[in-house]
C-alpha positions in Angstrom: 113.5 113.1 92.5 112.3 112.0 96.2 110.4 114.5 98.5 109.6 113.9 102.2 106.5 115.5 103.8 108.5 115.4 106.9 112.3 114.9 107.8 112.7 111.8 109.6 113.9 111.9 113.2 117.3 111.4 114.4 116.9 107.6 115.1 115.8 106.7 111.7 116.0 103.0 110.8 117.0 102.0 107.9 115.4 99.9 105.3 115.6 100.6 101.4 117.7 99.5 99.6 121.1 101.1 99.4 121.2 103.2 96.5 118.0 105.1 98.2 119.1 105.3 101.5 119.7 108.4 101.6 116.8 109.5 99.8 114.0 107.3 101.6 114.0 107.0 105.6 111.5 104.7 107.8 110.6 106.5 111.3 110.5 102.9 112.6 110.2 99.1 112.0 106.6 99.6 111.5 105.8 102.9 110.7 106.6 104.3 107.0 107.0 108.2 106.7 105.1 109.6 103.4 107.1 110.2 100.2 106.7 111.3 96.7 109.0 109.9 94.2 108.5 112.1 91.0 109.1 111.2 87.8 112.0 111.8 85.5 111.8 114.6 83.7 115.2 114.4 81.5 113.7 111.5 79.9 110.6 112.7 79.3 112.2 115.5 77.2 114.5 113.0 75.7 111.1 111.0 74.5 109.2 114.6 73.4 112.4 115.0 71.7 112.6 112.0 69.6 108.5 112.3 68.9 109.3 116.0 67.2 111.7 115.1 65.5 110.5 111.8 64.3 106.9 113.3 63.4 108.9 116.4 61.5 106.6 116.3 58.0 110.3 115.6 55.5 111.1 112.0 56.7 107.7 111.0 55.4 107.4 110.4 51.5 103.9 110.1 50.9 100.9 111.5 52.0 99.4 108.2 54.4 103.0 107.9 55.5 102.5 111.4 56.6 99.3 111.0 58.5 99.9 107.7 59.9 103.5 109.4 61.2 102.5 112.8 62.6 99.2 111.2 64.7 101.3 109.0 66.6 104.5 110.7 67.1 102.1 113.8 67.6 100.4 112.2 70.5 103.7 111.1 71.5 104.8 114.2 72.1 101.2 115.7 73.3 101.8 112.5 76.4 105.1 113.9 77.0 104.4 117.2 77.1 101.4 116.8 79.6 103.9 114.3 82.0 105.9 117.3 81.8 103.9 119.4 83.8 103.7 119.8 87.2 101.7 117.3 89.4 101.3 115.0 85.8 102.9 112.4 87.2 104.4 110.5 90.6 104.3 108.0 93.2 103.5 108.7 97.0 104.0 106.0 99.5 102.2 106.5 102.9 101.0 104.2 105.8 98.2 103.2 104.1 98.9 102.5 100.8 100.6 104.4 97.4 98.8 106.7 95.4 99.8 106.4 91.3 99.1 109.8 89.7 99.2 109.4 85.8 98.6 112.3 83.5 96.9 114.0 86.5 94.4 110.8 87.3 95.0 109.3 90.6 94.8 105.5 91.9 95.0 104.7 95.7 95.5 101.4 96.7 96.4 100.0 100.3 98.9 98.0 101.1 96.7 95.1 101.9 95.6 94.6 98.9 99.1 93.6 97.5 101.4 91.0 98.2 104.5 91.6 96.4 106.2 93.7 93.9 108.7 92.6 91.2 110.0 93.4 87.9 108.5 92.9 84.8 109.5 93.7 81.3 107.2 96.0 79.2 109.1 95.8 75.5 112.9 97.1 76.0 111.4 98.9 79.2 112.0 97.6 82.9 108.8 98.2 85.0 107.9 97.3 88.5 104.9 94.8 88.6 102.8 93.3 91.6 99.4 91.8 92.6 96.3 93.6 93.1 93.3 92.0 94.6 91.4 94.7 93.6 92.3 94.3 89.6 91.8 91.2 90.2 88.1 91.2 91.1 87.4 93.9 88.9 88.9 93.2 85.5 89.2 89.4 86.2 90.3 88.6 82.3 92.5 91.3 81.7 94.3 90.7 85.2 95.0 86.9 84.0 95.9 88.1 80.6 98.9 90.2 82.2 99.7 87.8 84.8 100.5 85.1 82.5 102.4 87.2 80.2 104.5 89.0 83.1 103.8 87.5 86.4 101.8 89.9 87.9 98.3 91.8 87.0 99.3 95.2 87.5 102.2 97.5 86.9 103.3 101.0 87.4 103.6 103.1 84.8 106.7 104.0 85.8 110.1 103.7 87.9 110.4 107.6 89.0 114.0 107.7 89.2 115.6 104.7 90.7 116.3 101.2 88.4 113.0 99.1 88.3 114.9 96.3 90.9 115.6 98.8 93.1 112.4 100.3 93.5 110.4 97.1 93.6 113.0 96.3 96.2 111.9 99.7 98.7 108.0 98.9 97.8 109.0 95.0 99.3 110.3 96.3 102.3 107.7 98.8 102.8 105.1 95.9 102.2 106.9 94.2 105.0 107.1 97.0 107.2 103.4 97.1 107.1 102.1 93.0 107.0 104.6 93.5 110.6 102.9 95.6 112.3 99.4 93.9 110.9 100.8 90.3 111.6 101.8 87.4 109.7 98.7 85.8 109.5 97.3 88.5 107.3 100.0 88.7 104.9 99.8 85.3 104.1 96.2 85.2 104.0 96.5 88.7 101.3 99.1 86.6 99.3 96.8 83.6 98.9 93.5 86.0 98.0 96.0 87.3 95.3 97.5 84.6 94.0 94.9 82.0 94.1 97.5 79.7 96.9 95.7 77.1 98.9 99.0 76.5 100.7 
């Protein structure tokens, strides 16, 4: 689930929460070693699963039915089955930001441009959410659209193992790893870019 590019040294502080402690390590208070977090792939086959069986031509009694059926439970499982594959799909934090790798398309963005993460729901889904400046200023309607309807303007598409809380909870502390060893000052000035704050 969790791979370090480099195993941290013996005085290791620690940070994350808990549950990931012994998966994610800090070198120190303001320095964050690179990780990938990888998605799950049990429930990805669970999902592909469900879309093959689901899309199977006999639970459909009429020809639209059929059509309308296999389409989407066949791209269901044609999503799936590419997230399956090595390098589709995962999350690597590093000094300078987090890369997102989604179906094999890849989207850096620095820590400074975000100023928290949380959780959001995404139907019966739990998703971790959080402010980009950059979506923001480049899709300024459809970043207000999502921030009213879950508090933030961007999302991952995924948690990569570990409960939505507890992740957003690791990316928080990594967040304030980082605004530390930039200062105060800028963290609150990135939180009122993103949030539109005068205060």
């Amino acid at each position: 689930m969790f791979d370090q590019d480099s195993a941290p040294p013996a005085h290791a502080a620690s940070g994350p929460p808990a549950e990931l402690a012994g998966s994610v390590a800090f070198a120190e208070p303001t320095r964050v070693i690179a990780i990938i977090l990888r998605v799950r792939r049990w429930r990805l086959l669970r999902l592909l699963a469900t879309c093959l069986v689901l899309g199977s031509p006999g639970l459909f009694d009429n020809v639209i039915s059929l059509r309308i059926g296999t389409a989407f439970f066949g791209f269901g499982a044609i999503v799936f089955g590419v997230l399956l594959l090595p390098g589709a799909a995962w999350l690597r934090l590093e000094p300078a930001g987090f890369t997102v790798c989604h179906l094999f398309r890849k989207r850096f963005t620095p820590w400074s441009d975000v100023s928290e993460f949380g959780v959001v729901m995404a139907g019966r889904n739990e998703l971790v959410g959080y402010d980009s400046r950059s979506a923001a200023e480049n899709s300024p309607r459809r970043a207000a659209l999502s921030r009213s309807l879950s508090g933030y303007n961007s999302a991952l598409p995924d948690t990569y193992g570990p409960r939505a809380a507890q992740l957003a909870a690791l990316l928080n502390e990594v967040l304030r790893r980082v605004h530390r060893a930039t200062g105060p000052e800028s963290a609150v000035t990135e939180r009122r870019a993103l949030t539109g704050s005068r205060t």
